[in-house]
NUSEDREN-768930 format. One record per residue (C-alpha): residue in one letter; z, y negated, x negated. Coordinates in nm, 2 decimals. Each point is the difference from the previous one (the first is absolute). Last residue first. Example, Ala and Ser with C-alpha at 12.3 -4.5 7.8 and 13.67 -1.06 7.14 Angstrom:
[marba S,[0.71,0.11,-1.37]],
[marba A,[0.07,0.34,0.14]],
END
This chain:
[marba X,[-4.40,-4.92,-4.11]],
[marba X,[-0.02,-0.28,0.23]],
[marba X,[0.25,0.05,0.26]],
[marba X,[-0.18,0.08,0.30]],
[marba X,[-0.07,-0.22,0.32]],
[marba X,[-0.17,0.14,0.36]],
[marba X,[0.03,-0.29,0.25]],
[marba X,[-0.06,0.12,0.37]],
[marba X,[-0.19,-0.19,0.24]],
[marba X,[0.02,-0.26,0.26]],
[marba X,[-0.24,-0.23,0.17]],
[marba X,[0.10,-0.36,0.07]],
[marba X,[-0.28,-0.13,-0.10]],
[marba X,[-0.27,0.16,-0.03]],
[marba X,[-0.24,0.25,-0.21]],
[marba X,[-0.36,0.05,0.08]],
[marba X,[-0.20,-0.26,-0.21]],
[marba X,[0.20,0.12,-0.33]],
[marba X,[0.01,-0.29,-0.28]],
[marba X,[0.14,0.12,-0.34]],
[marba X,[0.38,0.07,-0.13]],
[marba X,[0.21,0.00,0.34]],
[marba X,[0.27,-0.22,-0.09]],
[marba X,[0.40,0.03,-0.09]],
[marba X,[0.31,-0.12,0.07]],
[marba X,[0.34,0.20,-0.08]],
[marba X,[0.37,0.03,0.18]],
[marba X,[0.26,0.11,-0.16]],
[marba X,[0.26,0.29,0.03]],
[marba X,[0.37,0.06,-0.06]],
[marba X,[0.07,0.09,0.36]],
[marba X,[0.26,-0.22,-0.01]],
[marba X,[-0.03,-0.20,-0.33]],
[marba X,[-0.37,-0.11,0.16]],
[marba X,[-0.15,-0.15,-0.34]],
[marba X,[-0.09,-0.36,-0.05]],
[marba X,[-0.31,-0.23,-0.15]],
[marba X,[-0.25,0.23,0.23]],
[marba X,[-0.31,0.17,-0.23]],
[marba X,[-0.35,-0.13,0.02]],
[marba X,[-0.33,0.09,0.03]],
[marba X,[0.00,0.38,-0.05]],
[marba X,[-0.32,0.11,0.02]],
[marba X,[-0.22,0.18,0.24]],
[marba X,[-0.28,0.28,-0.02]],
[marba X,[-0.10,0.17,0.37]],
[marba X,[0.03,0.33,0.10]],
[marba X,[-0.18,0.10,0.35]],
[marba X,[0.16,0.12,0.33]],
[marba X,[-0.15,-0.31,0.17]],
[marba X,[0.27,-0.09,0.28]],
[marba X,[0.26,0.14,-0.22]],
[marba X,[-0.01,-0.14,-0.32]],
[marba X,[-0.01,0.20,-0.37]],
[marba X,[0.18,-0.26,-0.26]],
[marba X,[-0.11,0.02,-0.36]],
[marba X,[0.21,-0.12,-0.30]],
[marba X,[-0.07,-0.29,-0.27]],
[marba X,[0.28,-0.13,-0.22]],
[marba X,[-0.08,-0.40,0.01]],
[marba X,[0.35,-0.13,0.04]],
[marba X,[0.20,0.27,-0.16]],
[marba X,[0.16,0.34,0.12]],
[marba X,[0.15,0.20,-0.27]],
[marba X,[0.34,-0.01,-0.06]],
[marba X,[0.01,-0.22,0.39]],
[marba X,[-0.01,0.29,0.13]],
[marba X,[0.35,0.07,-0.02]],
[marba X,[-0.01,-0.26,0.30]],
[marba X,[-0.09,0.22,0.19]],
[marba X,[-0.35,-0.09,0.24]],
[marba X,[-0.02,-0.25,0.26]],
[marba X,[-0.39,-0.11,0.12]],
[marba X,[-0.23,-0.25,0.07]],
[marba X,[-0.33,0.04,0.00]],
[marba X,[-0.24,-0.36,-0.04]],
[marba X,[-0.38,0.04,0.15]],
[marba X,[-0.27,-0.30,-0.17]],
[marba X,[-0.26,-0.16,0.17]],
[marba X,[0.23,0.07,0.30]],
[marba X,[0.11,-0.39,0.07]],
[marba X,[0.18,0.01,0.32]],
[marba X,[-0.04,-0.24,0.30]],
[marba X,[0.22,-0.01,0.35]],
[marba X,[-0.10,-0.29,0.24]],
[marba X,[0.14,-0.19,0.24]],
[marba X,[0.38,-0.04,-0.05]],
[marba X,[0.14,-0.31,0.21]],
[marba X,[0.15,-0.28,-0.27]],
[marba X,[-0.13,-0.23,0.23]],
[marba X,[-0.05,0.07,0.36]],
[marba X,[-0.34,0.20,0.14]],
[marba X,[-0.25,-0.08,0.26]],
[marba X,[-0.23,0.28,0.04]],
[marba X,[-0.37,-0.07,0.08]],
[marba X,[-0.07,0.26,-0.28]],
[marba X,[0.25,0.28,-0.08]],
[marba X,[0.32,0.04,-0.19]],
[marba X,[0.20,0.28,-0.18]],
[marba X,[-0.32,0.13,-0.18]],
[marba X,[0.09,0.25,-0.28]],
[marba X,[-0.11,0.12,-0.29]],
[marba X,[-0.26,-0.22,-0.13]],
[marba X,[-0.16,0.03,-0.32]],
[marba X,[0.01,-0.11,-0.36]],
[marba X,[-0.10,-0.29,-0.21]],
[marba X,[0.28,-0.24,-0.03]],
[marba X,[0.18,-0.33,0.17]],
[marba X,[-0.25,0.03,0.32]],
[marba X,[-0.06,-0.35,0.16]],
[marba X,[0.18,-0.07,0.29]],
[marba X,[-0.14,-0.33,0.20]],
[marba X,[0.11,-0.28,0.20]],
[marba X,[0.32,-0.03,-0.23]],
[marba X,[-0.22,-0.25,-0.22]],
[marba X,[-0.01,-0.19,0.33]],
[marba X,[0.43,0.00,-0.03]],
[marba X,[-0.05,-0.16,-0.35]],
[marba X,[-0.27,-0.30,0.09]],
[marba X,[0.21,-0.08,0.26]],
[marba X,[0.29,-0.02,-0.26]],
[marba X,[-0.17,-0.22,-0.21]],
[marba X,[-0.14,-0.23,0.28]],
[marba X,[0.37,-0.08,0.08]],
[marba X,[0.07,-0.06,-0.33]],
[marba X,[-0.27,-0.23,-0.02]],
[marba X,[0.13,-0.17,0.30]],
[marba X,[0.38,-0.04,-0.15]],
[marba X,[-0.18,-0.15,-0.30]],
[marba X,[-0.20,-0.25,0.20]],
[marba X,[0.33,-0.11,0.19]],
[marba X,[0.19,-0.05,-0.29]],
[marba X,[-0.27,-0.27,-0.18]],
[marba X,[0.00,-0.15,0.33]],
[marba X,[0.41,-0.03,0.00]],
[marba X,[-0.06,-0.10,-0.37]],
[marba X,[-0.18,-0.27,0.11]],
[marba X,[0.18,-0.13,0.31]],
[marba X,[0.36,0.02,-0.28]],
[marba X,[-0.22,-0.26,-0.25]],
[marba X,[-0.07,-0.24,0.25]],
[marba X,[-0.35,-0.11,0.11]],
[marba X,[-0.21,-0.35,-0.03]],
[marba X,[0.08,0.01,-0.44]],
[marba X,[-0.42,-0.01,0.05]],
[marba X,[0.02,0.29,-0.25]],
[marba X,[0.26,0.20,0.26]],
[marba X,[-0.26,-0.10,0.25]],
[marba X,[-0.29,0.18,-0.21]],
[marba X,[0.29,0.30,-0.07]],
[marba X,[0.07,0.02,0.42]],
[marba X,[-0.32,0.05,0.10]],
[marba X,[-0.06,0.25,-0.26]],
[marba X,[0.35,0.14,0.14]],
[marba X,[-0.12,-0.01,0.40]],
[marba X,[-0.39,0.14,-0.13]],
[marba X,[0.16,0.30,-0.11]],
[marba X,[0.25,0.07,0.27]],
[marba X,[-0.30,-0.01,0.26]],
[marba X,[-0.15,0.25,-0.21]],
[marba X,[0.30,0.24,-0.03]],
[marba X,[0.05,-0.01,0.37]],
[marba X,[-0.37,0.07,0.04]],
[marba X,[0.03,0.30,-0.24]],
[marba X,[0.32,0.15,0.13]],
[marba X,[-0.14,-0.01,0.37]],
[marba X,[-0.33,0.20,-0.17]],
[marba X,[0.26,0.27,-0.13]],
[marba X,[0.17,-0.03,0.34]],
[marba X,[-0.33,0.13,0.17]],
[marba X,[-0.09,0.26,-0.27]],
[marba X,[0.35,0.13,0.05]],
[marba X,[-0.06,0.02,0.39]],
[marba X,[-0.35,0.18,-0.09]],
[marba X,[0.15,0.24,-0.17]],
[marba X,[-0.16,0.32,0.12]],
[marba X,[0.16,0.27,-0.25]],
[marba X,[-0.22,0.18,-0.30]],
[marba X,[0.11,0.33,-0.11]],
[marba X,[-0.12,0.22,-0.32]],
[marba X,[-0.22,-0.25,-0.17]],
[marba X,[-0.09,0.13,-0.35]],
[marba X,[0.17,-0.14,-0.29]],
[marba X,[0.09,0.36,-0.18]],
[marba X,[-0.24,0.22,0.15]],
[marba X,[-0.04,0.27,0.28]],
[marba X,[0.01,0.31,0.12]],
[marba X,[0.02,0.13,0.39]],
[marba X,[0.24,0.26,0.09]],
[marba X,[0.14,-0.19,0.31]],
[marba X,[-0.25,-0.23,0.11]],
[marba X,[-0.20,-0.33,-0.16]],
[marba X,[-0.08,-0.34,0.13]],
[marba X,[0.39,-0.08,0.19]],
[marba X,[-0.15,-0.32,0.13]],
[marba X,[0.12,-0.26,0.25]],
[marba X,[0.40,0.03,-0.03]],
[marba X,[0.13,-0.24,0.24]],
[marba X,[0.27,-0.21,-0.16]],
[marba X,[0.40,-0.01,-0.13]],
[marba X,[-0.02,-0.06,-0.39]],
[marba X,[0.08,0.22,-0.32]],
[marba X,[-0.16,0.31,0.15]],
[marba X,[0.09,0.31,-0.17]],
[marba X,[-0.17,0.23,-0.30]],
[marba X,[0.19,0.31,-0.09]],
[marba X,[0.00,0.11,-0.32]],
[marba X,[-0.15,0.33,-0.19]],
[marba X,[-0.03,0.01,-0.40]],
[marba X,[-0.09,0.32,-0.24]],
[marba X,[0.00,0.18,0.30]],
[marba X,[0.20,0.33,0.05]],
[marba X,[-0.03,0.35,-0.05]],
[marba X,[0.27,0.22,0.12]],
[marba X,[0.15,0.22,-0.27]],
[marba X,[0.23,0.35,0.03]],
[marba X,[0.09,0.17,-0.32]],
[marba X,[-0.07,0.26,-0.19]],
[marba X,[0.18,0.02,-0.37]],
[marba X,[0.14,0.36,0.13]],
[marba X,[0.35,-0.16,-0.04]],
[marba X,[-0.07,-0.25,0.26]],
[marba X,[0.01,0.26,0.23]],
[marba X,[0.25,0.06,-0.06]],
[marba X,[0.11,-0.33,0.03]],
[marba X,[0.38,0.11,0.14]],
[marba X,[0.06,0.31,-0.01]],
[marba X,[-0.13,0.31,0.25]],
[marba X,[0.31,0.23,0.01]],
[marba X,[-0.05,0.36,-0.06]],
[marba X,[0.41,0.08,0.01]],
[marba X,[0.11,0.18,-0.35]],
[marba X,[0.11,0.35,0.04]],
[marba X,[0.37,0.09,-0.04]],
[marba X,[0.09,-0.11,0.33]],
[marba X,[-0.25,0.21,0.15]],
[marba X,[0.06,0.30,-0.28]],
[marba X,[0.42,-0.03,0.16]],
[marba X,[-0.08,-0.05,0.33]],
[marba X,[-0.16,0.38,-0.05]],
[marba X,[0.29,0.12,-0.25]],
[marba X,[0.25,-0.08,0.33]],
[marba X,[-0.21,0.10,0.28]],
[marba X,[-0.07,0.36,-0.21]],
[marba X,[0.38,0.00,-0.02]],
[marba X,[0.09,-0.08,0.33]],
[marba X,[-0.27,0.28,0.12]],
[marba X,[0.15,0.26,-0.23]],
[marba X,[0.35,-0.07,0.17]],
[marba X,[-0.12,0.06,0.34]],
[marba X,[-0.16,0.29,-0.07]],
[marba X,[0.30,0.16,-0.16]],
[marba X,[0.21,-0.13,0.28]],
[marba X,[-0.26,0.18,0.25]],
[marba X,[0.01,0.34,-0.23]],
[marba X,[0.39,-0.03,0.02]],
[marba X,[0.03,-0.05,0.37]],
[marba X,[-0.24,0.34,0.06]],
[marba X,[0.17,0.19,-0.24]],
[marba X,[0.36,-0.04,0.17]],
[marba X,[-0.07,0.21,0.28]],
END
């Protein structure tokens, strides 16, 4: 009667020991956790190309916008005429401006032949004298705000966004027009600062992108003045090395970097 209890303690007591040695290997064996830049490690990184300048043009005075000449996509050059506004209101007060400034003029000569004659006093003359500057001051800033009329390109590039449309009246300092310059395409990139042993300004590299599945040659352009204590990284900037009609901004790829050897 007794055989049966001792086989089942016997059982029991080999299973607490194979739990025991098991939790024992498990805690014995190192965990296969991923580490921080890893991925790093394997000198590929993640890049998005960029333009080598991009701003965003806005109006600088409250008016009708007339002309918006080219759409999203299309290039241009530096100087060309990207928005013109209807400003016939400024071209009015410019032309007040003038005829005040005229009339001012011909108050001071006046004035100076009389001054001559000793037939006007000294404070009526400067007053004239005043009075014309203030007008040509006036006809200054006229002259200014119709110089706002139009938005000429700053660089050679393209356009990447329209945020505005013709017949649209717009306030200053409203965004219109997005513009990149993509003659040349920047990366940007973080890699570990241990890098840094052998990673110069001018090391070249090659960078496979996504949308194309092709290998491109890039160079590092410049390297960032501080390193990332945390993740003990920093970040690098390079360009595409040649001119490739089918790459983009704002594509992405991954940077393959070796040590030289």
């Amino acid at each position: 009667m007794r055989l049966p209890v001792l086989r089942v303690r016997l059982y029991s007591a080999l299973a607490c020991a194979l739990a025991m040695l098991a939790s024992g290997v498990w805690a014995a064996a190192p965990q296969a956790q991923p580490t921080p830049g890893s991925v790093l490690e394997t000198r590929e990184v993640r890049a998005q190309l960029a333009p080598r300048r991009y701003t965003t043009l806005a109006a600088e005075i409250g008016a009708k916008i007339n002309r918006l000449p080219l759409s999203e996509g299309a290039a241009f050059k530096q100087g060309q005429m990207l928005v013109q506004f209807d400003c016939l209101l400024q071209q009015a007060q410019l032309a007040k401006a003038e005829a005040a400034l005229a009339a001012a003029n011909t108050a001071w000569r006046g004035n100076q032949k009389l001054s001559d004659l000793n037939s006007v006093g000294k404070v009526e003359l400067d007053v004239s004298k005043a009075e014309t500057l203030k007008a040509q001051a006036e006809v200054s800033a006229n002259r200014a705000l119709i110089g706002k009329c139009q938005i000429a390109a700053p660089f050679s590039g393209r356009i990447a966004e329209q945020k505005a449309r013709e017949q649209q009246y717009v306030q200053p300092g409203q965004p219109l027009l997005e513009i990149i310059d993509d003659s040349q395409l920047e990366l940007e990139f973080i890699v570990p600062s241990r890098w840094l042993a052998w990673v110069r300004a001018g090391t070249a590299f090659e960078v496979n992108i996504d949308e194309t599945g092709k290998t491109y040659p890039a160079k590092v352009q410049r390297i960032a003045a501080r390193v990332d204590p945390v993740s003990q990284s920093v970040k690098l900037s390079a360009v595409i090395d040649g001119r490739f009609s089918e790459l983009a901004a704002g594509m992405s790829g991954k940077v393959l970097m070796a040590p030289p050897r």
